[in-house]
C-alpha positions in Angstrom: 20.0 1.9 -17.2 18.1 2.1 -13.7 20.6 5.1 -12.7 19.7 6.7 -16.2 16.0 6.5 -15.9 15.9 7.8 -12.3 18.4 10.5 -13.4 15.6 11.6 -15.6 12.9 14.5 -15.2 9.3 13.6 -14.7 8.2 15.1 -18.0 11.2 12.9 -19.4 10.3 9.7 -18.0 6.2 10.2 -19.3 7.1 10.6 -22.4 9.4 8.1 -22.6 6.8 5.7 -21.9 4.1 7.2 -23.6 6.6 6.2 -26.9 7.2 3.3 -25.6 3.4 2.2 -25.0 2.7 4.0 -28.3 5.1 1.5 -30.3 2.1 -1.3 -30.4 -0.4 1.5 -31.8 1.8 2.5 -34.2 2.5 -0.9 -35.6 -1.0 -2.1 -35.4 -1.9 1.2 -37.1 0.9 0.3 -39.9 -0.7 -2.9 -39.9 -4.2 -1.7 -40.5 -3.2 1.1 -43.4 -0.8 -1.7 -44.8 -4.0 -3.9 -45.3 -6.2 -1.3 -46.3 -3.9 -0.4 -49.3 -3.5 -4.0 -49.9 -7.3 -3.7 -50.7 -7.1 -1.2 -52.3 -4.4 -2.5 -54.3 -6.4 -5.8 -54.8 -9.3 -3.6 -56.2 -7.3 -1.5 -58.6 -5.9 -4.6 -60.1 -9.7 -5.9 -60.8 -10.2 -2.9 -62.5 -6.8 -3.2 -64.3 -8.2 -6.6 -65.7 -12.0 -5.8 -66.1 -9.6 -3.1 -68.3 -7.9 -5.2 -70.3 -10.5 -7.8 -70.8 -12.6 -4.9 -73.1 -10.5 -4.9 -75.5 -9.6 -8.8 -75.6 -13.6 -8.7 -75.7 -14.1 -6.8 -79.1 -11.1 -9.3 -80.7 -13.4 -12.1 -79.3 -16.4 -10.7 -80.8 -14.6 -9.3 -84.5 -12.7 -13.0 -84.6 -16.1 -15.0 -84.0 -17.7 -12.4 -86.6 -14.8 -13.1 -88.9 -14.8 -16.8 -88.6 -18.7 -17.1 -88.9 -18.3 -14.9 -92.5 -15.6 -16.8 -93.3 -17.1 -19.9 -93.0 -20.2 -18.8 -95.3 -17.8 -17.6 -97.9 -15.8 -21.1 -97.9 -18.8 -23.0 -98.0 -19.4 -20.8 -101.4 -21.5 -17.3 -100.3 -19.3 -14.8 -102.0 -21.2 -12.1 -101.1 -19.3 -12.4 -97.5 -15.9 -11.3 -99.4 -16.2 -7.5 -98.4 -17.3 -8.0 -94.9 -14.4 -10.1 -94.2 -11.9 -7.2 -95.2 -14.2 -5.0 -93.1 -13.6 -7.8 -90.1 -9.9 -7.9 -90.7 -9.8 -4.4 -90.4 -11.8 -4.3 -87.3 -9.2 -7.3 -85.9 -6.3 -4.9 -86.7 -7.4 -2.1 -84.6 -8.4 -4.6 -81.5 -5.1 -5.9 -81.6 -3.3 -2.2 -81.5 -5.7 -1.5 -78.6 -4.2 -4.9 -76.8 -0.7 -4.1 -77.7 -1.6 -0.4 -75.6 -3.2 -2.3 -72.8 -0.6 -5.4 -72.8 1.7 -2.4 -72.8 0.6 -1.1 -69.8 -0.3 -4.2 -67.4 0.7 -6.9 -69.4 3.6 -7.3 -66.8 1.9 -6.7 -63.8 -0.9 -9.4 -65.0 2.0 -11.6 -66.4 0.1 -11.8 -69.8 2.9 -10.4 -72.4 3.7 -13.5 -73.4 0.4 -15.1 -73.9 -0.5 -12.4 -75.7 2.1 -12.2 -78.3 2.0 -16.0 -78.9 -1.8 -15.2 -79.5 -1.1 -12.3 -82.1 1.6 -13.9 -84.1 -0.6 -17.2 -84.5 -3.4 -14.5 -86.0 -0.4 -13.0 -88.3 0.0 -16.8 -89.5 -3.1 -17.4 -89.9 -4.3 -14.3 -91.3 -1.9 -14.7 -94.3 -4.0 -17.7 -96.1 -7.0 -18.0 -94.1 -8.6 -17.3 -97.1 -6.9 -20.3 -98.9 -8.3 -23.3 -96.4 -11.0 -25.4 -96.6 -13.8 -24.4 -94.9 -13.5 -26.7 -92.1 -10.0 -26.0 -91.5 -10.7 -22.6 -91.3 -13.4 -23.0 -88.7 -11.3 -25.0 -86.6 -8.4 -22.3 -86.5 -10.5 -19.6 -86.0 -12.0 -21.4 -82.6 -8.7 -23.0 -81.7 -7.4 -18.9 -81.7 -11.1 -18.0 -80.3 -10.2 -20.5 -77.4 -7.0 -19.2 -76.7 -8.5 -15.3 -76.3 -10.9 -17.4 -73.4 -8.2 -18.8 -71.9 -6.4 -14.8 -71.9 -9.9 -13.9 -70.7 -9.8 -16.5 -68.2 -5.7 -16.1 -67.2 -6.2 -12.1 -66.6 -9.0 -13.4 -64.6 -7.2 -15.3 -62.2 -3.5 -13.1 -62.7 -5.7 -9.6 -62.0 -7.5 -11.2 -59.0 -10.9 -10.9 -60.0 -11.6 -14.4 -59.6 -11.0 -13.8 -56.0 -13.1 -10.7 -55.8 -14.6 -10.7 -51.9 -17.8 -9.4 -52.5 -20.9 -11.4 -53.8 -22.5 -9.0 -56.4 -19.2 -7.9 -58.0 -17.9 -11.9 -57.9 -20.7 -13.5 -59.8 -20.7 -10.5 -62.2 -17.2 -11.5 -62.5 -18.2 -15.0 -63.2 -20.3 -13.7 -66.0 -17.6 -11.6 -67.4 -14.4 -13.4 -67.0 -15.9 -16.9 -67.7 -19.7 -17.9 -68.8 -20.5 -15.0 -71.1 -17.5 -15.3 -73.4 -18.3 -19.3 -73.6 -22.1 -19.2 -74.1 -21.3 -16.3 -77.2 -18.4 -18.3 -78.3 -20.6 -21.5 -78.3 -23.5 -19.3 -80.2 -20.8 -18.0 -82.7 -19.8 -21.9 -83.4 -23.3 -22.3 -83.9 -23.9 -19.3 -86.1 -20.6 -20.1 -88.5 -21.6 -23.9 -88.6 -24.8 -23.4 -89.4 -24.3 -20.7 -92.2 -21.9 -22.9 -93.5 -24.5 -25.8 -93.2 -27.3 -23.6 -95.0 -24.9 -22.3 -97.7 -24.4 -26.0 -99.0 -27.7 -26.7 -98.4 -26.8 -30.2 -96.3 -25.9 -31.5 -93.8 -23.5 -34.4 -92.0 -24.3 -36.4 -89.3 -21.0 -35.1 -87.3 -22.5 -31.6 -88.2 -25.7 -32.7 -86.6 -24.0 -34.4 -83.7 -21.7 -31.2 -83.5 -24.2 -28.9 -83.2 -26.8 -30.5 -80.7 -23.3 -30.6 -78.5 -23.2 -26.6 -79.0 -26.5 -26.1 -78.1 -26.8 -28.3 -75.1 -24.1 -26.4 -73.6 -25.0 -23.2 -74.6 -28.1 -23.6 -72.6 -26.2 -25.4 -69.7 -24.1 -21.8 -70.0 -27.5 -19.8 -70.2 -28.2 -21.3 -66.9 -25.1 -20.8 -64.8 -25.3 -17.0 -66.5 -28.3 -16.9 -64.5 -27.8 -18.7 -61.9 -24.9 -15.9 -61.4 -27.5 -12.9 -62.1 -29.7 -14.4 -59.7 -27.2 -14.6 -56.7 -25.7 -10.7 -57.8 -29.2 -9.8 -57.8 -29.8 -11.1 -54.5 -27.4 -9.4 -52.8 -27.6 -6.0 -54.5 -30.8 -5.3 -56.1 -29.9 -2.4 -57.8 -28.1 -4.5 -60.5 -31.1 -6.2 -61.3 -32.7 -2.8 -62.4 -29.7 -2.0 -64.3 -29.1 -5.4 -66.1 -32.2 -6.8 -66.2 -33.2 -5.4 -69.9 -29.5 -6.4 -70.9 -30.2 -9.7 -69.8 -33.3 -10.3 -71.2 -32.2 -8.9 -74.6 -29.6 -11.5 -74.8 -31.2 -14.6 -73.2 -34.4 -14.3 -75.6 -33.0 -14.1 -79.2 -30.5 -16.7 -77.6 -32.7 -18.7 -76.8 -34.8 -18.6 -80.1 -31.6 -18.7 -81.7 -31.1 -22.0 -80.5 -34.8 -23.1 -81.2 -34.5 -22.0 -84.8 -30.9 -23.8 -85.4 -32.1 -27.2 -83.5 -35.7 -26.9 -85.6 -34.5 -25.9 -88.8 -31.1 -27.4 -89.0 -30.6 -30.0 -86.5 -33.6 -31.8 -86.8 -34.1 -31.4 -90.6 -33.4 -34.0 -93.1 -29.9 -33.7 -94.8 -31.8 -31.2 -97.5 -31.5 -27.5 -95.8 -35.2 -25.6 -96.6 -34.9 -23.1 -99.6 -36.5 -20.8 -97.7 -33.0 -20.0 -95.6 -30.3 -18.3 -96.6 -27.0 -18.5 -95.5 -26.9 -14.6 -94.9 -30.4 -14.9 -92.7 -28.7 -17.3 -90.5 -25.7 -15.9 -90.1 -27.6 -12.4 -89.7 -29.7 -14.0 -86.7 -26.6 -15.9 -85.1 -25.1 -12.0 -85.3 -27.9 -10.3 -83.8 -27.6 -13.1 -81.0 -23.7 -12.3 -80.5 -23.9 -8.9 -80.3 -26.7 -9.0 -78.0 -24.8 -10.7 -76.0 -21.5 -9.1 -76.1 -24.0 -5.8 -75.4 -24.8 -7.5 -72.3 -21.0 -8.5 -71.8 -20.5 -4.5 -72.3 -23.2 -3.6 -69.6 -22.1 -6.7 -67.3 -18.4 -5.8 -67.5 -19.1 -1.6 -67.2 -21.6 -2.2 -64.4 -18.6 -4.4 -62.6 -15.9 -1.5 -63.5 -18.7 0.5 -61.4 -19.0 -1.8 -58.5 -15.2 -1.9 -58.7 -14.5 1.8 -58.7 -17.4 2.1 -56.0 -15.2 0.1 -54.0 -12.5 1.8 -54.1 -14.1 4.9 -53.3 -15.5 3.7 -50.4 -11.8 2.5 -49.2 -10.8 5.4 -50.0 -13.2 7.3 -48.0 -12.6 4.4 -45.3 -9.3 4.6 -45.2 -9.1 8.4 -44.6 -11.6 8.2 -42.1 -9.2 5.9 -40.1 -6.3 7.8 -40.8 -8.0 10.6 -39.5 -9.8 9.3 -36.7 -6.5 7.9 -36.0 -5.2 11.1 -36.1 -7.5 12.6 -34.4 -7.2 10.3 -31.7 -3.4 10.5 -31.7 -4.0 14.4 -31.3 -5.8 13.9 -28.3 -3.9 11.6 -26.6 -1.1 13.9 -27.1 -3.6 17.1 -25.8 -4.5 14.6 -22.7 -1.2 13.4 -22.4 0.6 16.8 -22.4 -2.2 17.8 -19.7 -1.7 15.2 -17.1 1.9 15.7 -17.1 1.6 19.3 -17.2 -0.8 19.0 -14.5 0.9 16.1 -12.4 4.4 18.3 -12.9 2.6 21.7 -11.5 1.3 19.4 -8.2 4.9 18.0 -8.2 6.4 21.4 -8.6 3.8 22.4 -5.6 4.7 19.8 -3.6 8.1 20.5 -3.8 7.7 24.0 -3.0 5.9 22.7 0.1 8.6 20.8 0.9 11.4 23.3 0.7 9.2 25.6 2.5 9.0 23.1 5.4 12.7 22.5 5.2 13.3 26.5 5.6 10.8 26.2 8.7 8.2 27.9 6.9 4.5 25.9 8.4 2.3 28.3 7.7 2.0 27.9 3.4 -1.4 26.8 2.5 -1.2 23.6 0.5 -4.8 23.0 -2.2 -5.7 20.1 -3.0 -7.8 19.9 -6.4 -7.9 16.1 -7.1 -8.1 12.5 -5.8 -4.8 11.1 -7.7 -1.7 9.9 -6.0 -0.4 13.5 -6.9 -3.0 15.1 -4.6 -2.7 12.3 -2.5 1.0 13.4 -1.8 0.0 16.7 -1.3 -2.2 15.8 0.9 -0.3 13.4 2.9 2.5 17.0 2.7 -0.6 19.0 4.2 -1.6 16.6 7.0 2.7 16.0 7.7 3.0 20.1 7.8 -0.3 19.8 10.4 1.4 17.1 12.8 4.7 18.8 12.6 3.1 22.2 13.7 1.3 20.5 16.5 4.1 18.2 17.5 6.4 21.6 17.9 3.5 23.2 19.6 3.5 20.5 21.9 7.7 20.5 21.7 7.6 24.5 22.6 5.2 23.9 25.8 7.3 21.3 27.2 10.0 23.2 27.0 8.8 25.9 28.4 7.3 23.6 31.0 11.0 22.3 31.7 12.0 25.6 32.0 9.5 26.4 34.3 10.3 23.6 36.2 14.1 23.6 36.4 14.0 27.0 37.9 11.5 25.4 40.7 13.6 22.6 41.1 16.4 24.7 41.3 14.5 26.9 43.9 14.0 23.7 46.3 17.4 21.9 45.4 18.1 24.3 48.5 15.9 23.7 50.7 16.4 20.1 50.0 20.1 20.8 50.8 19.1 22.0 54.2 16.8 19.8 55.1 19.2 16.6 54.1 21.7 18.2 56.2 19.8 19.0 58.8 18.7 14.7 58.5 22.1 13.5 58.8 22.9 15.4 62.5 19.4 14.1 63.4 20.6 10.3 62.3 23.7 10.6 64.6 21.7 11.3 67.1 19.8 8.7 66.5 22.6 6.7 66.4 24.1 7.3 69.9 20.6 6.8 71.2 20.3 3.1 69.5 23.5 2.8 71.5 22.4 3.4 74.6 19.0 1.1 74.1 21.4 -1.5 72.3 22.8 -2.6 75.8 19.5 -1.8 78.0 17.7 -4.3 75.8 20.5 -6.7 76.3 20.4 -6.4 79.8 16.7 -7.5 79.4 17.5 -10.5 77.6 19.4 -11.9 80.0 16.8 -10.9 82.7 14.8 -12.6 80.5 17.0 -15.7 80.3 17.0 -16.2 84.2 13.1 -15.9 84.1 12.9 -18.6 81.8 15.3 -20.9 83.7 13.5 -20.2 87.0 10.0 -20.7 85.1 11.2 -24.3 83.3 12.1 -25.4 87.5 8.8 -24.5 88.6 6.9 -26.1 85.7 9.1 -29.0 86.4 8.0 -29.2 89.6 4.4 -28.3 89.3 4.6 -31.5 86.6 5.6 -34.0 89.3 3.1 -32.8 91.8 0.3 -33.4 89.0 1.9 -36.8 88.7 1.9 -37.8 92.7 -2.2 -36.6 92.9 -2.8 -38.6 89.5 -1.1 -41.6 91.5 -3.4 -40.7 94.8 -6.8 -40.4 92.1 -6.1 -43.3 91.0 -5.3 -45.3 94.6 -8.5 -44.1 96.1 -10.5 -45.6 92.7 -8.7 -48.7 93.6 -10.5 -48.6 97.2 -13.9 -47.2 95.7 -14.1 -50.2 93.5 -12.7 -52.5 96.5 -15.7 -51.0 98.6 -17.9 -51.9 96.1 -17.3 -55.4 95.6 -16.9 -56.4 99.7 -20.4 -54.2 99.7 -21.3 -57.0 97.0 -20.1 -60.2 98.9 -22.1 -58.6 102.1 -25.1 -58.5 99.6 -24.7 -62.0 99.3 -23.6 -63.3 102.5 -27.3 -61.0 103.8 -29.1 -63.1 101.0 -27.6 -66.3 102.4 -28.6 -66.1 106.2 -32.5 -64.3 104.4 -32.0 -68.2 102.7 -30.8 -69.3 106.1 -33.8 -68.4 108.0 -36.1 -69.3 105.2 -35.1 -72.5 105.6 -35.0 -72.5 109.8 -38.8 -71.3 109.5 -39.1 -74.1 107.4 -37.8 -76.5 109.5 -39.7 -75.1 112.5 -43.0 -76.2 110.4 -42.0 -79.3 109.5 -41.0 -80.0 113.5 -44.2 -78.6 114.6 -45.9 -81.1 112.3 -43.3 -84.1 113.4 -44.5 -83.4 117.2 -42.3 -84.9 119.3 -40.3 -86.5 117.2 -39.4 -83.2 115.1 -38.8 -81.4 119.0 -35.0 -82.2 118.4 -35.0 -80.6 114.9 -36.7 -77.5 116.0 -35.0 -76.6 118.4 -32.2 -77.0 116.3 -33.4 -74.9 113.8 -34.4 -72.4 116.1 -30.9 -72.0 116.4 -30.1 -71.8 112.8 -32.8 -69.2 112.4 -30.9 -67.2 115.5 -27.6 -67.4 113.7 -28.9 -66.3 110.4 -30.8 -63.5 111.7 -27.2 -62.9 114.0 -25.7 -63.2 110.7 -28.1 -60.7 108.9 -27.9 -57.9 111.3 -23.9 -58.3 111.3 -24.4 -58.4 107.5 -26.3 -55.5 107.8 -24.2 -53.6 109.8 -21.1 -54.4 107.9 -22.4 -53.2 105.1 -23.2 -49.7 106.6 -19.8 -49.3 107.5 -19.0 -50.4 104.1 -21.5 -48.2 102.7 -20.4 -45.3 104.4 -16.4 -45.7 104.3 -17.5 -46.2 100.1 -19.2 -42.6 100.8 -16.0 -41.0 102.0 -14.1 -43.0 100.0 -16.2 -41.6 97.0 -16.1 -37.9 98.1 -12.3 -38.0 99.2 -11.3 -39.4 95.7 -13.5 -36.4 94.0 -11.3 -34.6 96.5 -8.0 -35.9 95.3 -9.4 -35.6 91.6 -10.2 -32.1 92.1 -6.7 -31.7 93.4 -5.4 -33.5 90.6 -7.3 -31.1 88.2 -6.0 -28.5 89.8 -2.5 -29.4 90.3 -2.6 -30.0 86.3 -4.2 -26.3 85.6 -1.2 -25.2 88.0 0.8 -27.1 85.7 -0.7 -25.3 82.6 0.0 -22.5 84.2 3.3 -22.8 84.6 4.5 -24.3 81.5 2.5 -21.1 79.4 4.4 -19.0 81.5 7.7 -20.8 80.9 6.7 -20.8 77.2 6.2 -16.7 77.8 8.8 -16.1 79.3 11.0 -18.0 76.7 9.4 -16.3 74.4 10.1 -13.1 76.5 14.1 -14.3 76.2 13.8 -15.1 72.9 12.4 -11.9 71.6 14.4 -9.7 73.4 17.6 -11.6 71.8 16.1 -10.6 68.3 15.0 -7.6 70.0 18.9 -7.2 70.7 19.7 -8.3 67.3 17.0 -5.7 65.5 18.4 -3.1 67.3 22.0 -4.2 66.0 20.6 -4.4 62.8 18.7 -1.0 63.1 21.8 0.8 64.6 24.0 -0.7 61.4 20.8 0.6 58.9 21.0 3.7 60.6 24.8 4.4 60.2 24.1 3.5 56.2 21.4 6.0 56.1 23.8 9.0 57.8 25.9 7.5 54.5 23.3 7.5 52.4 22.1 11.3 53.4 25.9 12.3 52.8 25.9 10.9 49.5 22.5 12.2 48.9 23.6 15.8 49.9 26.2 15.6 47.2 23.5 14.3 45.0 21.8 17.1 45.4 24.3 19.5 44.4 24.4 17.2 41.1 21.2 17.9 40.7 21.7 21.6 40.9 24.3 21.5 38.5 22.0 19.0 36.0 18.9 21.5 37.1 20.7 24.6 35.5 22.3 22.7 32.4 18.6 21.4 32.1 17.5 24.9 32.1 20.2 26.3 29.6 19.4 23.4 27.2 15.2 24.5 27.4 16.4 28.1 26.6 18.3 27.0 23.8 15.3 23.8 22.2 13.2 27.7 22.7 15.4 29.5 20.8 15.9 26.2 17.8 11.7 26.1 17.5 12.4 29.9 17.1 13.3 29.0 13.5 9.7 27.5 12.6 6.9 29.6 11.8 3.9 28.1 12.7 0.7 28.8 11.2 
């Protein structure tokens, strides 16, 4: 199904969902007419049984009329004998007119049957109606008046006009079908009893009782009559105009009617006045009925006339539907056949655009009109055909440019040639010349080497020297402090003969005061004083000695220090220039090594510029294949024609 409807044209595939999304409108349109005839329908079958009802209406009217004079005759009024063949008469022709109705809706308002069984019980009846009792009479004539209201009523219901939609036409209905043919039965029940009542000139108690009953709902059927007008009127006030005499010609005399049979009859004693004839009664019950059934004419035509209004008005609705339908059908079609005509043309356009792309062709000039996804494409095709003519612009410049530049490259592939040649017999040079330095520098190193062994002796040496003048510092600190302490105990052996001859001078005073007897003891401390003052100069002089060998004690170990110091920068000295000249060794073994290294780099570059020199004949070869292929991308963007 998918390869089927891709298969299919544009035009193909919109119209096949235009039918497809026209399915819905279609049916609802089928819908819509279907229920408008159905109303339409509905109506015509209102008027079908506001038809049949007229002339069911004139038997109502000719049967009541018939009974009534019936009745008076019975009840012994002769003088009704000739209106009662004129009635019969009358019934005759009602009932051919009902047999041509019946005839032509009887089946449609499923009333044959009713009927008939109505017509043959008049044909029974008719045969000796004249030959019952007044009573018995009566009652057949308004069990067969009942049974036309109950036709009335059935055509009613069977020819839908009980179910009429609209509020004038319903309660006019309600009148017609229902309350009017009740309220003039009830006054022809009336009328007949009542002649019947005058014409004996008594009256029962169950007449009495019988006829309040009539009149009591006659009136309650006066009311709902208009109660009914009152609600038609409401809603369409033109009826009221056009009824309103009717219906005040009829619910007047009715109601005096009813006065005057309540008054005179009802409410008399069982003697009927004189003064009323049978004939005056029954002539004011008539006036009564046909007033009525004049009203039940107007009622009934002015319902026919709401009825065929109706249907007019469907009519004229349902053709304007149809033909806005129509209409609009028409120019969905006229818009339909437009967009596709114009989104085929853009498609057609776009597809010329393409082709003429596809043949090279850049320079068509592509319109755009609109803003829908067909302009869009075509506008998407216009701004593709712009980027493709600037991308092969751009295309054709480079390849002029690599054209350009393999013929330059191809001009100084040469050169290049030369110049890598001319490399490689500079590298071998090079090459012996690394040689030749390779074994001067090792020569070097191991100059180098003997340095360093001749530079670690000499630091070795220079570092026990620096020990044997840190061992002399440190023996002439030993004296220096020995100096200082034997200049201490001289300080102390000067105090004790200062003591000494303290004391001696003392003991001189203390002779001097003894006298003689203290002669002894001063001389003998005359000789203590001698020997510490003996003692102090010795003291004294020791300790200049001291004093002075602590001086050149003093200076000769700053001498020894400064040796010391000296002997340890010599020692610096020499172990920096051990270090050097370790460092001298060591270099010039990586030195030695480099230069291996350097020699073995050189010998791969003389390989490298070999293989570069056939390299560059590659490239010579790829430089003019390059070249051929720019000439021939030219000569392909030949084929466009740009803009």
């Amino acid at each position: 199904m998918i390869n089927i409807f891709n298969a299919m044209k544009i035009w193909h595939k919109l119209t096949f969902v235009g039918l497809v999304l026209s399915i819905p409108i279609f049916l609802l349109t089928y819908l819509l007419i279907t229920e408008m005839n159905m109303a339409l329908s509905f109506s015509r079958k209102e008027i079908q049984g506001v038809e049949y009802l007229q002339p069911v209406r004139m038997l109502l009217q000719h049967t009541a009329e018939h009974r009534g004079i019936s009745n008076a005759y019975l009840n012994g009024d002769t003088s009704f004998r000739e209106n009662i063949l004129i009635k019969q008469k009358q019934i005759t022709n009602d009932i051919k007119l009902i047999d041509a109705i019946d005839a032509r809706y009887g089946t449609l308002l499923n009333s044959t049957d009713q009927w008939q069984s109505i017509k043959t019980e008049w044909q029974k009846f008719h045969a000796d109606a004249l030959n019952l009792s007044a009573q018995e009479n009566f009652l057949q004539h308004t069990a067969l008046i009942k049974r036309l209201i109950n036709l009335t009523l059935d055509v009613g219901v069977n020819s839908n006009l009980i179910l009429d939609p609209e509020p004038d036409s319903y309660f006019l209905m309600d009148c017609v079908v229902s309350r009017l043919p009740m309220v003039v039965e009830d006054i022809g029940q009336l009328r007949g009893i009542s002649a019947g009542i005058v014409a004996r000139r008594q009256i029962t108690e169950h007449e009495r009782a019988q006829l309040s009953k009539l009149i009591a709902r006659s009136q309650i059927m006066q009311e709902g009559i208009q109660n009914s007008l009152d609600q038609a009127f409401k809603h369409n006030a033109a009826l009221k105009s056009a009824l309103g005499t009717q219906q005040e010609s009829f619910i007047t005399p009715a109601r005096d009617f009813l006065a005057f049979v309540e008054q005179h009859i009802v409410d008399s004693e069982h003697q009927i006045d004189a003064a009323f004839t049978a004939s005056k009664v029954f002539d004011a019950g008539t006036r009564v009925i046909v007033a009525g059934f004049g009203f039940y004419d107007a009622t009934s035509s002015m319902l026919l006339e709401l009825l065929q209004q109706r249907i007019v008005e469907l009519n004229y609705k349902n053709n304007e539907i149809i033909i806005g339908i129509l209409f609009c059908m028409l120019l969905a079609l006229g818009l339909a056949y437009a967009i596709v005509r114009a989104i085929i043309k853009a498609l057609q356009r776009a597809k010329t655009v393409s082709g003429s792309i596809a043949a090279g062709q850049l320079n068509s000039v592509i319109t755009v009109t609109g803003s829908d996804e067909v302009s869009q494409l075509l506008m998407s095709l216009a701004a593709t055909q712009e980027e493709l003519i600037k991308v092969l612009r751009k295309i054709k410049q480079a390849a002029e440019i690599v054209e350009n530049g393999s013929c330059e490259i191809a001009q100084g592939k040469e050169d290049l040639a030369q110049r890598t040649s001319e490399e490689a017999a500079a590298l071998e040079e090079t090459a012996a010349s690394m040689e030749e330095l390779i074994s001067t520098v090792k020569q070097s190193a191991d100059n180098a080497e003997q340095a360093n062994q001749l530079a670690a002796a000499a630091r070795l040496q220079a570092e026990q020297g620096g020990q044997v003048v840190d061992q002399a510092v440190a023996a002439m600190n030993a004296i220096h402090t020995s100096s200082s302490k034997i200049v201490n105990i001289i300080g102390v052996i000067d105090e004790i003969a200062f003591q000494t001859n303290l004391l001696a001078l003392n003991a001189a005073v203390e002779a001097a005061r003894a006298g003689e007897q203290g002669r002894g003891f001063a001389v003998v401390a005359a000789e203590v004083r001698k020997l510490a003052q003996r003692s102090a100069d010795a003291a004294k002089e020791i300790k200049s000695l001291i004093t002075d060998s602590v001086a050149k004690v003093k200076d000769g170990s700053k001498l020894v220090e400064h040796s010391g110091q000296t002997l340890q920068g010599i020692v610096a000295a020499v172990k920096k220039v051990s270090n050097i000249v370790a460092e001298i060794a060591l270099a010039s073994q990586e030195q030695a090594s480099g230069i291996g290294q350097v020699n073995t780099a050189v010998l791969q570059m003389e390989q490298v510029t070999q293989q570069n020199a056939a390299l560059v004949e590659q490239a010579s070869a790829a430089c003019q294949s390059l070249r051929s292929q720019a000439l021939e991308l030219q000569e392909l963007l030949g084929f466009f024609k740009l803009a």
